[in-house]
C-alpha positions in Angstrom: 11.3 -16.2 22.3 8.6 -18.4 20.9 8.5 -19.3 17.5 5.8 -22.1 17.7 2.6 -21.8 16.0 -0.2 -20.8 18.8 -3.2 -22.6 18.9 -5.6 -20.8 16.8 -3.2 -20.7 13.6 -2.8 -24.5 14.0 -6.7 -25.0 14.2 -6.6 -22.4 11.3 -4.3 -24.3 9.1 -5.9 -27.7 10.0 -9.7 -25.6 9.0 -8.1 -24.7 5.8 -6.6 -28.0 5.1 -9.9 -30.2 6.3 -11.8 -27.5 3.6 -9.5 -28.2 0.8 -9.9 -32.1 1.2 -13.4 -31.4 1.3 -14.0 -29.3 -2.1 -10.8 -29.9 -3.7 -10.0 -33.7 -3.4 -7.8 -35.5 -5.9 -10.8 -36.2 -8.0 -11.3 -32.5 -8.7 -7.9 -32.1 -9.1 -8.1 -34.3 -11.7 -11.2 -33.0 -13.1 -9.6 -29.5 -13.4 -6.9 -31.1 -15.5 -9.2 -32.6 -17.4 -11.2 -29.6 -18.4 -7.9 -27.4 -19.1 -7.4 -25.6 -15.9 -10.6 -24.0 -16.1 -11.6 -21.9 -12.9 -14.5 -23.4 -11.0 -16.3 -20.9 -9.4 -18.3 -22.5 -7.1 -15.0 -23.0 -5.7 -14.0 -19.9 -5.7 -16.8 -18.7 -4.4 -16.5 -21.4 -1.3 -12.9 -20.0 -0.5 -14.7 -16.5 -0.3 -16.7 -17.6 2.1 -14.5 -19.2 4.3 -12.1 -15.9 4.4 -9.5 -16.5 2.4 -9.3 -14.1 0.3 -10.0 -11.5 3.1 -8.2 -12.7 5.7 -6.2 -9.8 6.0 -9.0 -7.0 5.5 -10.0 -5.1 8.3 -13.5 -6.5 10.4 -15.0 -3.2 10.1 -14.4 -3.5 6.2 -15.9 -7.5 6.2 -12.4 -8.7 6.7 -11.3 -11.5 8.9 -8.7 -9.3 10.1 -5.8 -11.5 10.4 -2.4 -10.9 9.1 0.6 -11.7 6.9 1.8 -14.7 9.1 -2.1 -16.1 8.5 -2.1 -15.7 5.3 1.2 -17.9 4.7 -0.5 -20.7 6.9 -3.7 -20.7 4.6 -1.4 -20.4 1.1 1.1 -23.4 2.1 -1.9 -25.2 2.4 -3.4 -24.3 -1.0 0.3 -24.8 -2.6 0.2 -28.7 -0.8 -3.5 -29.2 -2.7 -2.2 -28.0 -5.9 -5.0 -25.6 -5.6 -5.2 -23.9 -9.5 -6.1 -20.3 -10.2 -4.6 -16.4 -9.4 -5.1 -16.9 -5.6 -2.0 -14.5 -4.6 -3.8 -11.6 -6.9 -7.3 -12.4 -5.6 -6.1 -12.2 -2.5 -4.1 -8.8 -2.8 -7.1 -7.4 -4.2 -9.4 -8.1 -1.6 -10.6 -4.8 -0.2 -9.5 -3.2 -3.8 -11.5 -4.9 -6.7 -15.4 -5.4 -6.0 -16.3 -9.3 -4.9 -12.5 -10.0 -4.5 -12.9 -10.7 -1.0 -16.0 -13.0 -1.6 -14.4 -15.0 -3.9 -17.2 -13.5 -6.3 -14.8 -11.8 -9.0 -11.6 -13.9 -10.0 -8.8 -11.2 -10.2 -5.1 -12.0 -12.1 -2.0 -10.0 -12.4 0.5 -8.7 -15.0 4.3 -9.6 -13.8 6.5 -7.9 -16.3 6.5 -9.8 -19.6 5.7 -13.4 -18.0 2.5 -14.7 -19.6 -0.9 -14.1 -17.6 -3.1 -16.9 -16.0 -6.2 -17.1 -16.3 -6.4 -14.1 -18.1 -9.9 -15.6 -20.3 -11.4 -15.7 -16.8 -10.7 -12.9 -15.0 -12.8 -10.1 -14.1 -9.8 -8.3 -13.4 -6.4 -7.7 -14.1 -3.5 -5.9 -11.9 -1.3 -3.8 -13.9 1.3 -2.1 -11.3 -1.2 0.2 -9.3 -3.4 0.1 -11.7 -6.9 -2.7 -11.6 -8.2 -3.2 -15.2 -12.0 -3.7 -15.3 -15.0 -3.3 -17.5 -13.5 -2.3 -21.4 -9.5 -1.6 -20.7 -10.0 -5.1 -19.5 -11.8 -6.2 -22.6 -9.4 -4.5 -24.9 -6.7 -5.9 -23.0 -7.8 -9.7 -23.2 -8.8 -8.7 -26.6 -4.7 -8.0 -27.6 -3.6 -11.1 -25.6 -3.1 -14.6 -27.5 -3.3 -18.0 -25.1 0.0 -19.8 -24.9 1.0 -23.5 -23.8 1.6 -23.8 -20.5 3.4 -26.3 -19.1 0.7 -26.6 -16.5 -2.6 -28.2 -17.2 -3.6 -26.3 -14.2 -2.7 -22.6 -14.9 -4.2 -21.3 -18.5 -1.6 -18.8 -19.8 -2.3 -15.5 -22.3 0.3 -13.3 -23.1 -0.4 -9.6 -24.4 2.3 -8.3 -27.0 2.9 -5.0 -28.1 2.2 -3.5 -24.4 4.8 -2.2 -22.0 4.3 -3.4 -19.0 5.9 -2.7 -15.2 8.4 -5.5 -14.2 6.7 -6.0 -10.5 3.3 -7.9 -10.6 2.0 -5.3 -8.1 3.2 -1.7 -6.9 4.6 -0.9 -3.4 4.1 -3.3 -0.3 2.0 -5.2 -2.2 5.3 -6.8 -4.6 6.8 -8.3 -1.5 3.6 -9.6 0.1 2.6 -11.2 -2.9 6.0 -13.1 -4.0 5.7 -13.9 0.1 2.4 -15.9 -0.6 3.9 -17.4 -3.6 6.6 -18.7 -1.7 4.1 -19.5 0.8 3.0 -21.8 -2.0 6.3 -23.9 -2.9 6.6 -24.7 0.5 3.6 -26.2 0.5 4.7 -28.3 -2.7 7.5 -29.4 -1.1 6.5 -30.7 2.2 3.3 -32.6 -0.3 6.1 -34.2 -2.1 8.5 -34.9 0.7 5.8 -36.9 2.0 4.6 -38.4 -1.1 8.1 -39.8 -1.7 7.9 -41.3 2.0 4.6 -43.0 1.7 5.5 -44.4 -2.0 9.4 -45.6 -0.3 7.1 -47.2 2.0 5.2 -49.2 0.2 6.9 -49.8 -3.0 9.1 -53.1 -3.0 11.7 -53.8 -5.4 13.8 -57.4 -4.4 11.1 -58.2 -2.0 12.0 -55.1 -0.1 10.3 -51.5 0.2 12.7 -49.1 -1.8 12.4 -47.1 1.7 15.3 -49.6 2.8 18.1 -49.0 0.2 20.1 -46.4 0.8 20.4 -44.2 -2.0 16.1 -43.4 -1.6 16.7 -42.8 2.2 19.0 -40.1 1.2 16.8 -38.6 -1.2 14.1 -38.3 1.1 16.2 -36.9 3.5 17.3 -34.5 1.3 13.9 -33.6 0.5 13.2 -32.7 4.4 16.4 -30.8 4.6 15.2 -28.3 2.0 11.6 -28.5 3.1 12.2 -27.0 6.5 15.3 -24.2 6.3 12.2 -23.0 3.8 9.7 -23.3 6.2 11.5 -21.2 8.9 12.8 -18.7 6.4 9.0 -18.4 5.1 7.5 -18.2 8.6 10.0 -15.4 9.6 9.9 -13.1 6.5 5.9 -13.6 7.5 6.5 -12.1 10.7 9.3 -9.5 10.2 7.6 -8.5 6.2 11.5 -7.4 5.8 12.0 -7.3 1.5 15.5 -8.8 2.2 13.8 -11.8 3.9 11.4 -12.1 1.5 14.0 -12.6 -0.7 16.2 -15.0 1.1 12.5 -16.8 1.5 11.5 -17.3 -2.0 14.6 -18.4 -3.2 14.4 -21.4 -0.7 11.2 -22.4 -1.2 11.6 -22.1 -5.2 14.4 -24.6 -4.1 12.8 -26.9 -2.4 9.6 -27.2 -4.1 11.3 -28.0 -7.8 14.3 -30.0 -6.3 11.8 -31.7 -4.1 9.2 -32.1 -7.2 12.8 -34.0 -8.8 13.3 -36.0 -6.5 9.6 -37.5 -5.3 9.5 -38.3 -9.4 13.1 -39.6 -9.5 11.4 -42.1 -6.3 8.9 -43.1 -7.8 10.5 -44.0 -11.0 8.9 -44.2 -14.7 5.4 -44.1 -13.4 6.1 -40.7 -12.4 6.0 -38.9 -15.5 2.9 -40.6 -16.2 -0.6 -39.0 -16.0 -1.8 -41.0 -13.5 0.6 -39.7 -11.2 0.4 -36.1 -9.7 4.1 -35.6 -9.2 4.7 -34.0 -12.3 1.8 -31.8 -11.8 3.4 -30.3 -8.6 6.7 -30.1 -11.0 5.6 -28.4 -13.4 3.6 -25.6 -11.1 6.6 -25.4 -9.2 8.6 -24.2 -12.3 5.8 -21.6 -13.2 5.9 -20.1 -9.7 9.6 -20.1 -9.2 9.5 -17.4 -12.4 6.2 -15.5 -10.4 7.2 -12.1 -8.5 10.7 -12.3 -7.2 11.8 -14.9 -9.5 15.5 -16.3 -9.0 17.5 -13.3 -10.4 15.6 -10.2 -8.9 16.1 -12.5 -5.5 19.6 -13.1 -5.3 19.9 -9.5 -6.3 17.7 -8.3 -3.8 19.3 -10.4 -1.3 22.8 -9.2 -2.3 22.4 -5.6 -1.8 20.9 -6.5 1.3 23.6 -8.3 2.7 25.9 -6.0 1.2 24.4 -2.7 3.1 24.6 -4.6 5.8 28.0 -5.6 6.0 30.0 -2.6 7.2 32.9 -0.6 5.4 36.2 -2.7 7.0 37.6 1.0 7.2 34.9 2.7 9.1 34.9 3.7 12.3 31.5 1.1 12.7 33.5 -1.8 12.1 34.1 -4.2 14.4 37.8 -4.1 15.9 37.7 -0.2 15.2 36.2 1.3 18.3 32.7 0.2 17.9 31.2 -2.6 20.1 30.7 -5.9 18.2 26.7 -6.4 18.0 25.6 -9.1 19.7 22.4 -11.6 19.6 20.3 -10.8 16.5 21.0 -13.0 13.5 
């Protein structure tokens, strides 16, 4: 089998990336933080345009008509760019809330009792299979209060007094989006593994680059050997859309993209918590995501009971040694 990317979702990712560097350089980045995370909509609106919020949709229904494994390619990239705003929502609600897909209406989502982003700015809110808009979603910014967040980036509300379904989204649509969020982290962690790499490189320390000692080639090397078990595990629950692998997905990309996050700022040393470094800034996202859909306890036990109904009962007649043929291949 081939596993390799084919050519038109490596000139899609490079598109996506080449865009991003375009509309979303480090000086907007920085302008963003600047003005408190604020959504820019011209922004949004230039994703519309360029498909990313209907990738998946159906041509006949103004879609691109692509499909899950596209989606992660365009979402790693907007995780690597530190790209701010409810992008996994917008995106899920393409073909479901009105100007989703064109990037005309920005469209958040409730995820149990986690604070909301960029609740002051949406036009809509997901509420389990429910879409707020026009007055419930007045009346339901109206009974939220904003937060700190530990992001500059991602504005946070949180509504008391409301019960509220533990899944950011009903159905198939729970999976996919913790999917894209994971999608996300790895992006964040492959940014930072090569952010460490570049500042190893040229930072000396006893008229050396720090790249030479050993402990710092370690680090980085750590950093690449989270990074990529991520990647694959990413890429295949992409393909296979398997809840279990999903699972397994999001836990290793949470992984990667806060342990990465720790050790790019641990490289670079004091100037790293500083503000004019972006390290923290992929930190601190990285600890707000790794909470978002399947956070670290609904994985593991998602991934337990899968691995446990799929381990067979050592007395059955199914088990291996028993009368059954051993399976072979798979993995």
């Amino acid at each position: 089998m081939d596993f390799q990317l084919s050519d038109d979702q490596r000139a899609l990712r490079s598109g996506m990336r080449d865009l991003l560097d375009a509309v979303f350089d480090r000086d907007r980045m920085r302008a963003a933080v600047e003005r408190g995370g604020t959504l820019d909509r011209s922004l949004w609106r230039e994703l519309g345009a360029a498909g990313f919020f209907a990738l998946r949709l159906p041509e006949e229904a103004g879609g691109v008509g692509l499909g899950l494994p596209e989606a992660v390619l365009l979402f790693e990239e907007a995780g690597r760019a530190l790209l701010p705003g409810p992008l996994v929502a917008t995106h899920l609600a393409a073909g479901l809330v009105k100007g989703a897909a064109e990037g005309e209406a920005v469209v958040t989502a409730v995820d149990g009792d986690l604070p909301v982003a960029h609740l002051a700015e949406a036009d809509a809110v997901l509420v389990g299979a429910d879409a707020l808009v026009g007055e419930p979603l007045r009346a339901f910014v109206a009974a939220a209060r904003p937060v700190r967040s530990m992001d500059p980036l991602t504005p946070l509300h949180r509504v008391a007094g409301r019960t509220v379904p533990t899944q950011a989204y009903s159905g198939a649509l729970h999976y996919e989006g913790a999917l894209l969020t994971a999608a996300e982290q790895l992006g964040s962690a492959a940014r930072t593994t090569e952010t460490a790499v570049q500042h190893a490189g040229a930072r000396e320390q006893f008229g050396s680059p720090i790249g030479s000692f050993q402990a710092v080639k370690h680090l980085c090397a750590d950093m690449l050997a989270r990074t990529e078990p991520a990647r694959a595990a990413v890429y295949a629950a992409a393909v296979t859309g398997d809840p279990v692998e999903i699972a397994a997905a999001k836990l290793l990309a949470d992984e990667a993209a806060v342990r990465n996050a720790r050790d790019c700022l641990q490289i670079h040393g004091g100037m790293g918590f500083t503000w004019e470094a972006d390290v923290h800034l992929h930190l601190k996202r990285a600890w707000l995501r790794s909470a978002a859909g399947l956070g670290g306890a609904a994985a593991e036990e998602l991934l337990a009971a899968g691995l446990g109904a799929a381990r067979p009962d050592p007395g059955s007649s199914a088990a291996p040694g028993r009368g059954a043929p051993e399976a072979g291949g798979g993995g």
